[in-house]
C-alpha positions in Angstrom: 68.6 126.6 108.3 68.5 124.4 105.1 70.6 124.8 102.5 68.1 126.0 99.9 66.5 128.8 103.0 70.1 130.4 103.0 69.8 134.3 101.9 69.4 134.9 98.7 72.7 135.8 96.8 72.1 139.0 94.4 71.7 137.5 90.7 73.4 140.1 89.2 76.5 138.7 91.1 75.6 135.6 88.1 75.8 138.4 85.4 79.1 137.6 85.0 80.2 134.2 84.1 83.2 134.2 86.1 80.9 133.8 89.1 79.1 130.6 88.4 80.5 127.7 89.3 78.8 125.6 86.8 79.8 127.9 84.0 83.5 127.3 85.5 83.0 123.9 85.6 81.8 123.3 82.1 84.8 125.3 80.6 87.8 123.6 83.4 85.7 120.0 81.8 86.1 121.8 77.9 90.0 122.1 78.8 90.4 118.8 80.8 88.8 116.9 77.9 90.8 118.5 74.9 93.9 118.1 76.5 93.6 114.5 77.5 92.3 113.8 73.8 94.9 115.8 71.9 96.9 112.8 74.0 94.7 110.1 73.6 94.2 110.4 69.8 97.4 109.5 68.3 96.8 106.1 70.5 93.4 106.2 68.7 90.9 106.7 71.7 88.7 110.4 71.4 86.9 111.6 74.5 83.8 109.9 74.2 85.6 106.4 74.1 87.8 107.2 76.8 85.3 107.6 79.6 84.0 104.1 78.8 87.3 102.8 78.7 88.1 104.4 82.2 84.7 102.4 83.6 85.5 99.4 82.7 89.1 99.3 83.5 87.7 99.5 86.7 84.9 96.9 86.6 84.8 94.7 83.5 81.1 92.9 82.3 78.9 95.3 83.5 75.3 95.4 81.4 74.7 98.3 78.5 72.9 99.8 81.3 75.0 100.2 84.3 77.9 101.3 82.1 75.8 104.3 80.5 74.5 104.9 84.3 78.5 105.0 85.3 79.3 107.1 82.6 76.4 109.7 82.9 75.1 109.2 79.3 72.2 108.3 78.3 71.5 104.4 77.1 71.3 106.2 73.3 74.4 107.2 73.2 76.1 104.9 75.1 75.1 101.8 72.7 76.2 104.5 69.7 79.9 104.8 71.5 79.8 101.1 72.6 79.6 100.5 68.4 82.5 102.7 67.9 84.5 101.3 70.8 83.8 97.8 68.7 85.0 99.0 65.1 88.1 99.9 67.4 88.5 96.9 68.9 88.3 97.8 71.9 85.5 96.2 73.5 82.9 93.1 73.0 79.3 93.3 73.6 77.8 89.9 74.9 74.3 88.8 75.7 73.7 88.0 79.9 73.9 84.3 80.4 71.3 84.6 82.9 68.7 87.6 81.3 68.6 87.3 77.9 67.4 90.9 77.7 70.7 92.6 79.2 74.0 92.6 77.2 76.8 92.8 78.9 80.3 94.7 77.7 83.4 93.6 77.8 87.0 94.9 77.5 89.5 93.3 74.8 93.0 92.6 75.4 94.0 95.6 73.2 91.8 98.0 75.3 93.5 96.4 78.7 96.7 96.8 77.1 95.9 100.6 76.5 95.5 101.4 80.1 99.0 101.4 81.3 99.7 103.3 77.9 96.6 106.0 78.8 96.6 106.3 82.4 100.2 107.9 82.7 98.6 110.9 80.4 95.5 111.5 83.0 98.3 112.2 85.6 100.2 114.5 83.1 96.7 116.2 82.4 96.1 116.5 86.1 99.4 117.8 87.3 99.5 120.7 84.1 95.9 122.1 85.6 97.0 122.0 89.2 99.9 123.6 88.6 100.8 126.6 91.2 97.9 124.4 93.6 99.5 123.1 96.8 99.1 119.4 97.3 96.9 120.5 100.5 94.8 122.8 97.5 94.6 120.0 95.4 92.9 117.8 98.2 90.4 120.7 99.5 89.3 121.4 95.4 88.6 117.1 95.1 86.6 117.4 98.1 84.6 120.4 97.0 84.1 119.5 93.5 82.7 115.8 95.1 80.8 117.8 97.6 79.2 119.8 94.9 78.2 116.7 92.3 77.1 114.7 95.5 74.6 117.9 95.9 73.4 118.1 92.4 73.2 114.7 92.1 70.6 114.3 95.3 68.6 117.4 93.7 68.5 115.4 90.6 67.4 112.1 92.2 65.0 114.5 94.5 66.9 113.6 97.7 65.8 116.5 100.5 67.9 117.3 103.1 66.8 116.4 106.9 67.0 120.5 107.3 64.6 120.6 104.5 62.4 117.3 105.7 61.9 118.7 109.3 60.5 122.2 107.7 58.3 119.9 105.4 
């Protein structure tokens, strides 16, 4: 049986907000961002430069494109954070050497020095909202919260299941 030919569940289960998980989700994200920003501010990052920060820690260079692809925004609003994250200091925009058409982004030294500075407070953020979660808690909720973006995620690219392509 696919996924989407399981029973239905009653809908007026989904009356109450407590039940959905993306209404869960959206208020633990509400929480996870205000906490880590009421520590990131006085360091002079907000929320919306921090997820671009935390990309390219990772992988330096990569086009206007790609980063706003990583990030989950769309290429609007990423080139109006990438001009904030530039009246900050924090990051260089540059055109591609070999496609004249994509501009590439680059961190500055103050925005690599931030990271050892910034990354300590994601762990501080993390451990206060799994407190009272086992370690072995803490490794089942990762796994299901990347189960269930990996799921929405192949809806949203229209990905079908083999369940669902051998019922097609």
């Amino acid at each position: 049986m696919s996924p989407l030919s399981e029973p239905a569940v009653d809908i007026n289960f989904y009356e109450d907000p407590s039940h959905s998980l993306g209404y869960l989700s959206r208020i633990a994200f509400r929480h996870f961002s205000r906490a880590l920003e009421k520590r990131t501010l006085p360091r002079g990052v907000s929320s919306g430069q921090w997820r671009f920060l935390r990309v390219l820690w990772n992988e330096d260079g990569l086009t206007q494109r790609e980063l706003s692809r990583r990030v989950g925004m769309r290429e609007p609003t990423t080139v109006t954070a990438l001009k904030s994250l530039e009246r900050s200091g924090f990051v260089r925009r540059a055109p591609s050497e070999q496609d004249r058409r994509k501009v590439h982004v680059f961190l500055t030294p103050k925005a690599h020095a931030l990271k050892s500075e910034l990354m300590p407070l994601v762990a501080e953020v993390n451990t206060l909202a799994t407190r009272g979660m086992a370690p072995a808690e803490i490794e089942n909720l990762r796994r299901l919260l990347a189960q269930l973006a990996a799921n929405l995620a192949e809806e949203a690219a229209g990905v079908r299941h083999r369940a669902d392509d051998a019922s097609a």
